[in-house]
C-alpha positions as CSV (number, residue, x, y, z in Angstrom):
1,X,110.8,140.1,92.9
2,X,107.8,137.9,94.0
3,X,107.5,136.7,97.6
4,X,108.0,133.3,96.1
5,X,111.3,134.1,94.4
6,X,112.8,136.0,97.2
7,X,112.2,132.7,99.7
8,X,113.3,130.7,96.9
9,X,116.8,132.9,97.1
10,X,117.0,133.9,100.3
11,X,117.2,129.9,101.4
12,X,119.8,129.5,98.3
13,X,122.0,131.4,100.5
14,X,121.5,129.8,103.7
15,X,119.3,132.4,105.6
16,X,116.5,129.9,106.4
17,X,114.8,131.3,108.9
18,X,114.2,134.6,106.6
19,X,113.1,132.2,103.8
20,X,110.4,130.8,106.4
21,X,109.5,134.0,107.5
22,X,108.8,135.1,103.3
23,X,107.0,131.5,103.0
24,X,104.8,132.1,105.6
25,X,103.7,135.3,104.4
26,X,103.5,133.2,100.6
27,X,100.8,131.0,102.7
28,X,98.8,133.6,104.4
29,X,98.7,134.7,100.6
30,X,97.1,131.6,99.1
31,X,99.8,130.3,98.3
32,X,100.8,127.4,100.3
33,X,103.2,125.3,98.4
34,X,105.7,127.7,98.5
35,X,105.8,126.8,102.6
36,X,105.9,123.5,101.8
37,X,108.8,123.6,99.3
38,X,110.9,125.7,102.0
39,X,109.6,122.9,105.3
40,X,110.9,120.1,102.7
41,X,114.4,122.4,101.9
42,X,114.6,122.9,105.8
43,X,114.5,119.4,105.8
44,X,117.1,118.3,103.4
45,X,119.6,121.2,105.5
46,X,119.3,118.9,108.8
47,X,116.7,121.4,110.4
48,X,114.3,119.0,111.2
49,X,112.3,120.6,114.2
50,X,111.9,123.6,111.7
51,X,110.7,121.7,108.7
52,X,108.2,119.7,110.4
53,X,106.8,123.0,112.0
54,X,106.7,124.2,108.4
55,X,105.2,121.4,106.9
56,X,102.4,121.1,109.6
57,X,101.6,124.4,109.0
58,X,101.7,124.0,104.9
59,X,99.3,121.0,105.1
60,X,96.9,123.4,107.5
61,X,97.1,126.2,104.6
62,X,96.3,123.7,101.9
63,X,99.6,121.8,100.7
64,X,99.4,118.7,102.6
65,X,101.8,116.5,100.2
66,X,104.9,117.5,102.0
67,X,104.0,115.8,105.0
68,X,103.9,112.6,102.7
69,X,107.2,113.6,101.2
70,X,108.8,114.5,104.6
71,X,107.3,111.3,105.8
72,X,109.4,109.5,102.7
73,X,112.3,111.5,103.9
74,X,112.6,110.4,107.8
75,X,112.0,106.5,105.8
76,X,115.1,107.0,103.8
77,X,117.2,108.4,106.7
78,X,116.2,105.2,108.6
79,X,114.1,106.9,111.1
80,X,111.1,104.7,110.7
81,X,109.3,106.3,114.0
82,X,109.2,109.8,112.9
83,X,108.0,108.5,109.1
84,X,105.1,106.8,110.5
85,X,104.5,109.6,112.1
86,X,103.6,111.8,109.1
87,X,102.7,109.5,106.8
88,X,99.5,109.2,109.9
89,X,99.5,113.2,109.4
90,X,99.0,112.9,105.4
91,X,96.5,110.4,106.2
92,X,94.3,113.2,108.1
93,X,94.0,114.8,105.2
94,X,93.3,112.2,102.7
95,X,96.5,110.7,101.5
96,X,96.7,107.7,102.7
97,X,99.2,106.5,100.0
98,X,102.2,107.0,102.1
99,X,100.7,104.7,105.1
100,X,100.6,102.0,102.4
101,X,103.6,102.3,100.8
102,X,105.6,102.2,104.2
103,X,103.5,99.5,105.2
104,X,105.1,97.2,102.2
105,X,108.3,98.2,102.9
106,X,107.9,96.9,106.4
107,X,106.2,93.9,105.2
108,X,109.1,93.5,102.7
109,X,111.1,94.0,105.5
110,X,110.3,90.8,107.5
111,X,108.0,93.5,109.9
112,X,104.5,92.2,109.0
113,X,103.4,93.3,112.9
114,X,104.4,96.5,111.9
115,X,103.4,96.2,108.2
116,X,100.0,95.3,109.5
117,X,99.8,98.0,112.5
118,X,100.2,100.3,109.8
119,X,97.6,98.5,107.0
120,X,95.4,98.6,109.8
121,X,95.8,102.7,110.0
122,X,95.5,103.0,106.5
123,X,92.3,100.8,106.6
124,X,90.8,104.0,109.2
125,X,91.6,106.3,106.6
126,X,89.9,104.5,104.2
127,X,93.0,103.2,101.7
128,X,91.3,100.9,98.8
129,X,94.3,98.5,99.5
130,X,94.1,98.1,103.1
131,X,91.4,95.8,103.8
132,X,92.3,93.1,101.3
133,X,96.0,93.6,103.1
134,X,94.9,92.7,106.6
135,X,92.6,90.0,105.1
136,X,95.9,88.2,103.3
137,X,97.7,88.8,106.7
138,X,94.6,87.0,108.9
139,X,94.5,84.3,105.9
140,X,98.4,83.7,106.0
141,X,98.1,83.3,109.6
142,X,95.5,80.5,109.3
143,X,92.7,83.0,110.4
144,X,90.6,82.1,107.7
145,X,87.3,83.3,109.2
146,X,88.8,86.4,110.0
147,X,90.0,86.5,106.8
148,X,87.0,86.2,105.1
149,X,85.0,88.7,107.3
150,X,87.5,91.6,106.5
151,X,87.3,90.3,102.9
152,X,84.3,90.6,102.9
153,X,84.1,94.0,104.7
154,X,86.2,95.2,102.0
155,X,84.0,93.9,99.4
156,X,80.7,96.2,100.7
157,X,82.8,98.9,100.9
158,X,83.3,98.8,97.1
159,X,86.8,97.7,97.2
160,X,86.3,94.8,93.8
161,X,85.9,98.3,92.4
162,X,89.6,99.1,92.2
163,X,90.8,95.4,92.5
164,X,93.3,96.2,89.7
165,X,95.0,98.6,92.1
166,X,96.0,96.7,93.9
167,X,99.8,95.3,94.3
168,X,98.9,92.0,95.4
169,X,95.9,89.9,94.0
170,X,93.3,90.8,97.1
171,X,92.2,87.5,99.0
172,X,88.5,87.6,97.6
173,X,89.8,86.4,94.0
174,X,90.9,83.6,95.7
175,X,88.4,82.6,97.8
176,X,85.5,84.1,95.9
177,X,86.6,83.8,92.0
178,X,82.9,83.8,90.8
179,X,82.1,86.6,93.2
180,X,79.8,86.3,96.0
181,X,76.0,86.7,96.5
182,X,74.4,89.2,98.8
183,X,73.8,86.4,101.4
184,X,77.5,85.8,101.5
185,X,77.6,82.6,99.8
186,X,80.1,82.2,96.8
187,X,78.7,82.6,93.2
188,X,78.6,79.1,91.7
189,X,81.1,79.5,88.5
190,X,79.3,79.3,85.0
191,X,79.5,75.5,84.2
192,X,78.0,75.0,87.6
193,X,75.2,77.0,86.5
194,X,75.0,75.1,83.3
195,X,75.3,71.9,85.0
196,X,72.1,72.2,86.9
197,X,70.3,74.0,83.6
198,X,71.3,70.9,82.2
199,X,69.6,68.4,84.9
């Protein structure tokens, strides 16, 4: 029977800390989602301390998506602390998906200092969503220069790229519809351009 099989089994029959012992080995073998699948079955059997040691260690070997999934996990048992937590460990490594999707479930929450706290994170990682977030928060605040700054910011980093990405129409189609010109003035819409053509 393959490593994998017997870690699979071994936890089917409640022996977890044998099963972690197999899916470390699994790991050390190339083979690191078979640590992660046992951190997140750790996980659903209430042994928390052990699955986050597990998944830390899975995302260090090369399986990093069950810190996002144990991040979603600690969200649905209501302990928001501990999913911010490793959603900010998944970011390390490049998925910063989970910071955004917990950061609109606070904002749909009525927590937009949290929601923002964690667009902000997501923003350090590099998220294409979290700029234009923090630049609707700054704008619904009646910060509009800040607004447009991080708008802007988000622009030269290539955000308008992946516009239709986004969840929410980004603040820049708003306030820039015809686009903007390098000197940060807004692009004059095409009957404007006409109109002057025509004088």
């Amino acid at each position: 029977m393959a490593l994998a099989d017997l870690a699979q089994t071994t936890v089917e029959q409640g022996d977890y800390e044998q099963a972690a012992a197999l899916a470390v080995q699994i790991a050390e073998c190339c083979q690191p989602d078979g640590l992660a699948e046992i951190a997140l079955r750790h996980e659903e059997a209430g042994l928390t301390v052990e699955a986050s040691d597990l998944a830390h260690h899975a995302a260090a070997m090369g399986a990093p998506s069950c810190l996002s999934h144990l991040a979603m996990m600690r969200e649905d048992a209501a302990l928001f602390d501990q999913a911010e937590h490793y959603a900010r460990a998944a970011a390390e490594y490049g998925l910063t998906e989970t910071l955004a999707d917990l950061a609109m479930r606070r904002e749909a929450a009525g927590d937009r200092d949290r929601a923002q706290d964690l667009w902000e994170a997501a923003a350090v990682y590099g998220h294409h969503e979290a700029l234009a977030s923090i630049a609707r928060f700054q704008y619904e605040a009646n910060d509009i220069d800040g607004a447009a700054h991080t708008a802007r910011e988000a622009l030269d980093r290539g955000d308008a790229a992946r516009h239709r990405l986004h969840r929410i129409e980004p603040l820049w189609v708003r306030l820039w519809p015809h686009g903007i010109e390098p000197d940060g003035t807004p692009t004059s819409s095409i009957q404007d351009h006409r109109s002057w053509w025509g004088h």
